[in-house]
C-alpha positions in Angstrom: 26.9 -27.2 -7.4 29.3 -24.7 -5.7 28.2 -21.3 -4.0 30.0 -18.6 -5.5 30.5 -14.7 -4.8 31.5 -12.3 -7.3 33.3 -9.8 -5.0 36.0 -12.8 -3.6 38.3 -15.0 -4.8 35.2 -17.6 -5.4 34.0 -16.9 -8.5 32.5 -19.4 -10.9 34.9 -21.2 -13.1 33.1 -19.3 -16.1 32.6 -16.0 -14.4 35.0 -14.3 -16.9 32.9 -15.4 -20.2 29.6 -14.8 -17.8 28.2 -12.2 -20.2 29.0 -14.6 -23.6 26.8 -17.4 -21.8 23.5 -18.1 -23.5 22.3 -21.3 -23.2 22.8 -23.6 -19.4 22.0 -27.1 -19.5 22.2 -28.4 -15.8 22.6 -32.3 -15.3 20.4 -34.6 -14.1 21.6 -35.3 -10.4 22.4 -31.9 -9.1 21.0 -30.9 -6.1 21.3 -27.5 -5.7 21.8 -24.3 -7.9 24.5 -22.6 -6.2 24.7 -18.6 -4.5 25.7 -16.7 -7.5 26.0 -19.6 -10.1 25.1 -17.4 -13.1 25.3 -14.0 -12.0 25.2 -11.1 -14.3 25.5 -13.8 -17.7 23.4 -11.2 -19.6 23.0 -13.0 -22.6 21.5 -15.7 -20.7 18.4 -17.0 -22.8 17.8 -20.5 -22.1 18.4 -22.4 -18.8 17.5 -26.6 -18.8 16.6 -27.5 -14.3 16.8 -31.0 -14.2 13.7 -32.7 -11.7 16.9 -33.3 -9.2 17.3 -29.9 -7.8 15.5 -28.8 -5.0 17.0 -25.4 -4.1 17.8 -22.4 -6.1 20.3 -20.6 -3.8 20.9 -16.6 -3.4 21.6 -14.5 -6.4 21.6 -17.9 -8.9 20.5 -16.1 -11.6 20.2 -12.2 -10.7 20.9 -10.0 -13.4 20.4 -12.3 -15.9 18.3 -9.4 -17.8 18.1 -11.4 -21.6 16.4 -14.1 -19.6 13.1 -14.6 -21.2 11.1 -17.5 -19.4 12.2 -20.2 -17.3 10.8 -23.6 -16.2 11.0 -24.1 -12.4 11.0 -28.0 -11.7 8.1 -29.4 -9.0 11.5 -30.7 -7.5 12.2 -27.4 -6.2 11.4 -26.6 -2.8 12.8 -23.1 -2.0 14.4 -20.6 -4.1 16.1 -18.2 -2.3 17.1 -14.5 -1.8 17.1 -12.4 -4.7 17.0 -15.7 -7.0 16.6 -13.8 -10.1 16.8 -10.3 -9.3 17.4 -8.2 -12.1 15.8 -10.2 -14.8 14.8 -7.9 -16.4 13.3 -9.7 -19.5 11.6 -12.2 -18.0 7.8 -12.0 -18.5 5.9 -15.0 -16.5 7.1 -17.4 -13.9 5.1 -20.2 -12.7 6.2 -21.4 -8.9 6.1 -24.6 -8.4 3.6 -26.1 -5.7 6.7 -27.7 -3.6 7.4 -24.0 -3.0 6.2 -23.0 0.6 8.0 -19.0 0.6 8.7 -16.7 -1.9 12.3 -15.1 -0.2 13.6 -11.8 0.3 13.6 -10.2 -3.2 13.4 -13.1 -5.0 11.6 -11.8 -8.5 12.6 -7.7 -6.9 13.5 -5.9 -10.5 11.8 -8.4 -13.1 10.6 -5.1 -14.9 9.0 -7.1 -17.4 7.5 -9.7 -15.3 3.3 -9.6 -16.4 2.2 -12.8 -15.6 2.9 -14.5 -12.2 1.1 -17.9 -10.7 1.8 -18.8 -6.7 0.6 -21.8 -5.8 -1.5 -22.7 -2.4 1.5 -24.1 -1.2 3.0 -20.6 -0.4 2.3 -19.2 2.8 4.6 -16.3 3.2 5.4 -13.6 0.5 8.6 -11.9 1.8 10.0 -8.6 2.2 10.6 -7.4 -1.5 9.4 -10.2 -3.3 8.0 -8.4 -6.2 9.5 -5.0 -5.6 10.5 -3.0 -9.2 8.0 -5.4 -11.4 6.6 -2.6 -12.8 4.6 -4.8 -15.6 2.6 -6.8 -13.4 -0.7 -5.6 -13.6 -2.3 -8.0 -11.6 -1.7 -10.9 -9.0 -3.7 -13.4 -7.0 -2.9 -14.1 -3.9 -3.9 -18.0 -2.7 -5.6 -18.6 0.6 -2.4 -20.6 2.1 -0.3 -17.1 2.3 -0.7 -15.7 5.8 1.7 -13.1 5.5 2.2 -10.1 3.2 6.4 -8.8 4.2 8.1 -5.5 4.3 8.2 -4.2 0.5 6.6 -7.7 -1.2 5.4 -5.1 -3.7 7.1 -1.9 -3.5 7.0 0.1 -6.8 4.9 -2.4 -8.9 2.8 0.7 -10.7 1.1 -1.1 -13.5 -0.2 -3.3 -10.4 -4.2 -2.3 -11.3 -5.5 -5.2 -9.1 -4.3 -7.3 -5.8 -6.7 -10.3 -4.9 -5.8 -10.7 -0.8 -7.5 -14.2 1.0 -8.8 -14.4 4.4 -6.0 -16.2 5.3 -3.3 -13.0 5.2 -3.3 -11.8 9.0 -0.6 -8.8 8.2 0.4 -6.9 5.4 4.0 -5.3 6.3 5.4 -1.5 5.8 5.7 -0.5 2.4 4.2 -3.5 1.3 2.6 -1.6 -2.1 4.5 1.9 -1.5 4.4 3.3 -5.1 2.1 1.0 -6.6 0.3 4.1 -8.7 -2.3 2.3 -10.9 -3.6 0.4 -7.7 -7.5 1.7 -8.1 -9.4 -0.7 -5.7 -7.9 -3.2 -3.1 -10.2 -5.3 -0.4 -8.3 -5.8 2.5 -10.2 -8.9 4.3 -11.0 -8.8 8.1 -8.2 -11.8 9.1 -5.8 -8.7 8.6 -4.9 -7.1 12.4 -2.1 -5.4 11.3 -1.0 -3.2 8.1 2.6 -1.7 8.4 3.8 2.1 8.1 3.8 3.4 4.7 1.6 0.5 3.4 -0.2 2.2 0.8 1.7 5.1 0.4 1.6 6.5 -3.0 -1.1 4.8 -4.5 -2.6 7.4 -5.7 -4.9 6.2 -8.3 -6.5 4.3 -4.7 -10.1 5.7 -4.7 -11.3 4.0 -1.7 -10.6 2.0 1.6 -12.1 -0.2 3.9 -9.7 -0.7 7.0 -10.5 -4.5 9.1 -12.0 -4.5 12.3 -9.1 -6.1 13.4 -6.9 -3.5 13.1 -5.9 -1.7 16.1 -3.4 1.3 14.9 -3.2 3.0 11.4 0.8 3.4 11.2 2.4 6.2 10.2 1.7 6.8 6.3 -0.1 4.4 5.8 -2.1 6.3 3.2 -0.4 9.1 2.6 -0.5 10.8 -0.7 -3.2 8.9 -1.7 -4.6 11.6 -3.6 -7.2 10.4 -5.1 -8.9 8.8 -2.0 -12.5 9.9 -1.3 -13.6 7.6 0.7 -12.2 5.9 4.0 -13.8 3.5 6.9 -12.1 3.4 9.9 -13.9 0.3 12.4 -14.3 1.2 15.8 -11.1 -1.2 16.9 -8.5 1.2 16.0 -7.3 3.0 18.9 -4.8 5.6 16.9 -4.2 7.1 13.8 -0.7 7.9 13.1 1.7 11.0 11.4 0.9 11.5 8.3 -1.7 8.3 7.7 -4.0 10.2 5.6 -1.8 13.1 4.9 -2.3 14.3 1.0 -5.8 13.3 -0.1 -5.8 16.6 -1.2 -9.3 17.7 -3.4 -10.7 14.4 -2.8 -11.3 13.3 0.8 -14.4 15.6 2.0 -15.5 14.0 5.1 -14.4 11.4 7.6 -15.6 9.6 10.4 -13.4 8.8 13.3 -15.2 6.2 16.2 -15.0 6.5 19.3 -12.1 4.2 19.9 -9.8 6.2 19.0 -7.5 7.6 21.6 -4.3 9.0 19.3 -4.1 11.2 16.2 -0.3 12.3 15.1 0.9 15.1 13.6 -0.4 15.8 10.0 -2.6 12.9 10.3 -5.1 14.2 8.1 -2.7 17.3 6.6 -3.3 18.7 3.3 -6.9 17.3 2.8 -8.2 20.6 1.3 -11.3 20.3 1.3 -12.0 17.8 4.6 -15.6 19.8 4.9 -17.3 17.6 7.7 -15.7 15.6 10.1 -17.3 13.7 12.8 -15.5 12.3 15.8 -17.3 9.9 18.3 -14.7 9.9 20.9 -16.2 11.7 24.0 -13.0 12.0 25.4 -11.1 14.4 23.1 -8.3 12.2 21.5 -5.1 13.3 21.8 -4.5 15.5 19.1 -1.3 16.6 17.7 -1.9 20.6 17.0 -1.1 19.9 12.9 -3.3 16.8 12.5 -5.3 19.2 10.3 -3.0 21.8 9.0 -3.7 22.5 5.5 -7.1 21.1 5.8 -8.1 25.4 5.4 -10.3 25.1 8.2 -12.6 28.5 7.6 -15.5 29.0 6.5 -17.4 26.1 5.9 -15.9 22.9 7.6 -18.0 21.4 10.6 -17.3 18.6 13.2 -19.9 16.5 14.7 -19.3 15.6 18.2 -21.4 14.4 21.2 -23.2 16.7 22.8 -21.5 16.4 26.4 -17.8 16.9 24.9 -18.8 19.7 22.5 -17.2 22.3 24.9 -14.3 20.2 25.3 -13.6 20.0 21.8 -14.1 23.9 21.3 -11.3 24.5 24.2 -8.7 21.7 22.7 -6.6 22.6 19.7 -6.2 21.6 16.8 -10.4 21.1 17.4 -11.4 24.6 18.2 -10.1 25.2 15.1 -13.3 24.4 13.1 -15.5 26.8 12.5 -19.2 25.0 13.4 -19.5 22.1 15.8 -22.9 20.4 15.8 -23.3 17.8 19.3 -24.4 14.4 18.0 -27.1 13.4 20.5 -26.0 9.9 21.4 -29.7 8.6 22.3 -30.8 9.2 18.4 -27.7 9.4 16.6 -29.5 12.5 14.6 -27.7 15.7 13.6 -29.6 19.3 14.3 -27.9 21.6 12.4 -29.1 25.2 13.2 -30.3 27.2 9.3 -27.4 29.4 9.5 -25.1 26.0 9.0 -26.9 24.7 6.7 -27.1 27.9 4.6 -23.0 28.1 5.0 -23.2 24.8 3.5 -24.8 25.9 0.2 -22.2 28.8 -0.4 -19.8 29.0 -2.5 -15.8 28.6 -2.2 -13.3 28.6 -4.3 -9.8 26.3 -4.2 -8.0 28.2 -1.8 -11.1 28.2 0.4 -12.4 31.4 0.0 -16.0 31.9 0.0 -17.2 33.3 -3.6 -21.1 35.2 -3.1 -21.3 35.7 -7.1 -19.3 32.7 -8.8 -18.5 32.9 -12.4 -18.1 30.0 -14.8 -15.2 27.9 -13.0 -14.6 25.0 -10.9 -15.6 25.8 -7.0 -16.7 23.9 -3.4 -19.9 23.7 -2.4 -21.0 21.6 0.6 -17.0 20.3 0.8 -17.5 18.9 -2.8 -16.0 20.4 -6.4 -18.9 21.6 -8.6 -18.0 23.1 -11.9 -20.2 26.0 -13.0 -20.3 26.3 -17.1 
């Protein structure tokens, strides 16, 4: 079959009755399903693939949105970019095991799309993959895929649940940017590098583990990730970038950076109201942009934990000197001695814009960097 293209002089013989088009029935003995064979036939319901094709070119069947279910041939060995974009209908697909990479935006704005099986013989998910199937609510990943791209599942927010093998090494920028109803995800130590904006937006995300394999926390990583109260940073990871943390908001109260680290950016951990205690192992102060803490509402009550030779160090260095109490870790024990007077700032009483409350009423307050609610 023919590659076609809708904005040229090449269109399909039956590009002018495309949207009329409801059932396809393709011949035994064709090869390939050509770039833009069926674009935009609407009422597309019911497409035959003979066990003779092995390719499913660009844009075959994109925006074929009454498309309900289609039967992929074990014939086929790769279906390319944005295949069937825009099918908007379509509610499972089952790739066939001939399949090795799922392309550039190949199932990208299946908004109906709830059910989804890869098989083991797919080792790449590319850039945009699944980006706009805002049904699927779940997907498992098989141990043959090495490599999560750019965007594979950008704005998938019913996506509750992501199963990621030890075989993925990387999971690339944006990769599930917007996915909102993402609660839990385990991110396996074969991963040594997660892009910028990763996780952005997933702000149902309660919790993350980051590889010891991963050098550099990119820029946004986690940001706006609202909901995120607990994060493990391993000792590999050498900088923290803008904005990676930026947002957490009334969740995240404490955080423990290692001593590897060399590089926090500007509004790294920004907006985490009430980041109470932070510890940082580094005896050389990282460098720090000044706003890696702005809107953190350092007063008060908030505490860093640092080893006892850099303490002065860290009270001389901005954006560290900032905090109000800093307690030196004594490397040889690894045990905190927090004076009385800390410990009795601890147990006071703050309300949401940080202010400390000596007589709180019934309401919702901090104490010891965590919400209480007094009834």
């Amino acid at each position: 079959m023919n590659d076609y293209y809708d904005n040229s002089d090449n269109t399909s013989p039956w590009y002018k009755i495309r949207e009329n088009i409801q059932t396809v029935i393709i011949e035994s003995g064709v090869s390939s399903i050509g770039v833009q064979a069926f674009l935009y036939c609407s009422s597309l319901i019911s497409v035959t693939i003979p066990n003779s094709v092995i390719n499913i070119r660009g844009s075959a069947f994109g925006g074929c949105s009454g498309l309900t279910s289609i039967t992929i041939p074990n014939s086929v060995t790769s279906i390319d970019v944005f295949a069937f974009y825009g099918c908007s209908n379509l509610t499972s697909i089952t790739i066939p095991n001939s399949v090795t990479i799922i392309d550039f935006g190949t199932f990208s704005g299946c908004s109906g799309l709830t059910s989804v099986t890869i098989p083991n013989s797919v080792t790449s998910i590319g850039g945009g993959a699944f980006s706009g199937c805002s049904s699927l609510t779940s997907i498992a990943i098989p141990n043959s895929v090495t490599s999560i791209e750019n965007d594979a599942f950008y704005g998938c927010s019913g996506l509750t649940s992501v199963t990621i093998p030890n075989s993925v090494t990387s999971i690339g920028g944006y990769a599930f940017y917007d996915c909102s109803s993402l609660t839990s995800i385990s991110i396996p130590n074969s991963v040594t590098s997660i892009g910028a904006s990763a996780f952005y937006n997933c702000n149902s995300l309660t919790s993350i583990t980051i590889p010891s394999g991963v050098t550099s926390i990119e820029n946004d990583t986690f940001r706006d990730c609202y909901r995120l109260s607990s994060i493990t940073i391993p000792n590999s990871v050498t900088t923290i970038g803008d904005y990676a943390f930026c947002g957490s908001n009334y969740s995240l109260s404490s955080i423990s950076i290692p001593e590897s680290v060399t590089n926090i950016g500007l509004y790294a951990f920004g907006g985490c109201k009430i980041l109470a205690d932070v510890t940082c192992l580094a005896e050389q102060v990282p460098t720090t942009d000044v706003t890696a803490f702005d809107g953190a509402n350092l007063v008060g009550f908030r505490i860093l934990h640092v080893p006892a030779a850099s303490i002065e160090a860290y009270k001389n260095t901005l954006p560290w000197s900032s905090f109000s109490y800093f307690d030196p870790i004594d490397n040889s024990t690894a045990i905190n001695n927090m004076n009385r007077q800390m410990e009795d700032e601890l147990n006071e009483y703050y309300n949401l814009q940080g202010q400390r409350v000596d007589n709180p009423s019934k309401g919702l307050y901090i104490k010891n960097g965590k919400k209480v609610l007094i009834r």
